[in-house]
C-alpha positions as CSV (number, residue, x, y, z in Angstrom):
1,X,-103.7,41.2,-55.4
2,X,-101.4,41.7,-52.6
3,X,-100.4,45.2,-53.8
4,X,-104.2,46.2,-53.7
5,X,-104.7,44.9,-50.4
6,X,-101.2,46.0,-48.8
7,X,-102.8,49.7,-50.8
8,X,-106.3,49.0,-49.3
9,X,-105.0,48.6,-45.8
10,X,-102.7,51.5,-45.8
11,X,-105.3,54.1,-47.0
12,X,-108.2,52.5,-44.8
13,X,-105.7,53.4,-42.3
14,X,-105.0,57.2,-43.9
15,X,-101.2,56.3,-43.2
16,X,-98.7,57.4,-46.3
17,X,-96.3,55.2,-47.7
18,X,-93.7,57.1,-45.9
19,X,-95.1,56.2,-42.8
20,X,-95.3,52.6,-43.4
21,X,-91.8,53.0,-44.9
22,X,-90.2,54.5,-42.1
23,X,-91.9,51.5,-40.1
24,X,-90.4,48.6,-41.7
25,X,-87.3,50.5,-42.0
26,X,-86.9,50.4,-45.7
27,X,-86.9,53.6,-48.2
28,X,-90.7,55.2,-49.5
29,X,-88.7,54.2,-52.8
30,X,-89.0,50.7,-52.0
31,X,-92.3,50.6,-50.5
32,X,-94.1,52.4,-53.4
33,X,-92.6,49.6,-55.8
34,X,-93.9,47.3,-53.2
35,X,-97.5,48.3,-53.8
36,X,-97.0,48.9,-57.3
37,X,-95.7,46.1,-58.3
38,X,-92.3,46.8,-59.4
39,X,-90.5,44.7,-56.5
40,X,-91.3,41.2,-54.6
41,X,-92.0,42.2,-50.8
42,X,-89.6,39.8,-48.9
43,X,-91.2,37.3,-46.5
44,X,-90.0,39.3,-43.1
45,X,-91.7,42.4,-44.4
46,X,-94.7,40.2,-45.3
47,X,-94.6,39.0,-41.7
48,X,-93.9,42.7,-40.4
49,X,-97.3,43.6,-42.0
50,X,-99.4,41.1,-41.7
51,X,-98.6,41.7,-38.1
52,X,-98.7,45.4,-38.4
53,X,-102.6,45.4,-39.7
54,X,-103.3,42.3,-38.0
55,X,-104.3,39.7,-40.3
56,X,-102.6,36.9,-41.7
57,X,-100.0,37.0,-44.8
58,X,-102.6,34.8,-46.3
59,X,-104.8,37.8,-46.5
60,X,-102.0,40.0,-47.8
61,X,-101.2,37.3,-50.5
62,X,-104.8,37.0,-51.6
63,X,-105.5,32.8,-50.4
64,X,-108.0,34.2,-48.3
65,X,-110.8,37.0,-48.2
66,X,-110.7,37.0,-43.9
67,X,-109.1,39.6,-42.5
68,X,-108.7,38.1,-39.1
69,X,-104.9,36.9,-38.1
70,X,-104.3,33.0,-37.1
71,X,-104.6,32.7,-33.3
72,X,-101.1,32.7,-31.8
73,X,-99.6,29.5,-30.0
């Protein structure tokens, strides 16, 4: 699930993988395996784009259907 919504958001968006690559500062390689599956996204890059698309990693991970982030302390 979180490779379809990290896919989702990114293309509701019309960014490219590159983009989003270049953002988190890792390879298009290793973003495309990201949202397909082949590699486990690392926490911090969970983090980076939760915070990125504004919503919570919870969303990302698929433990909840609302978009909106956790209020910040």
């Amino acid at each position: 699930m979180v490779y379809e919504r990290l896919r989702d958001l990114r293309e509701d968006r019309d960014l490219t993988q590159t983009y989003i690559a270049q953002m988190l500062h890792v390879s298009q390689r290793t973003y495309s395996r990201y949202e397909n599956d082949e590699r486990a996204i690392p926490i911090e890059i969970l983090s980076r784009l939760a915070d990125f698309y504004d919503t919570s990693i919870d969303y990302l991970v698929g433990r909840t259907d609302c978009k909106k982030p956790y209020p910040k302390n």
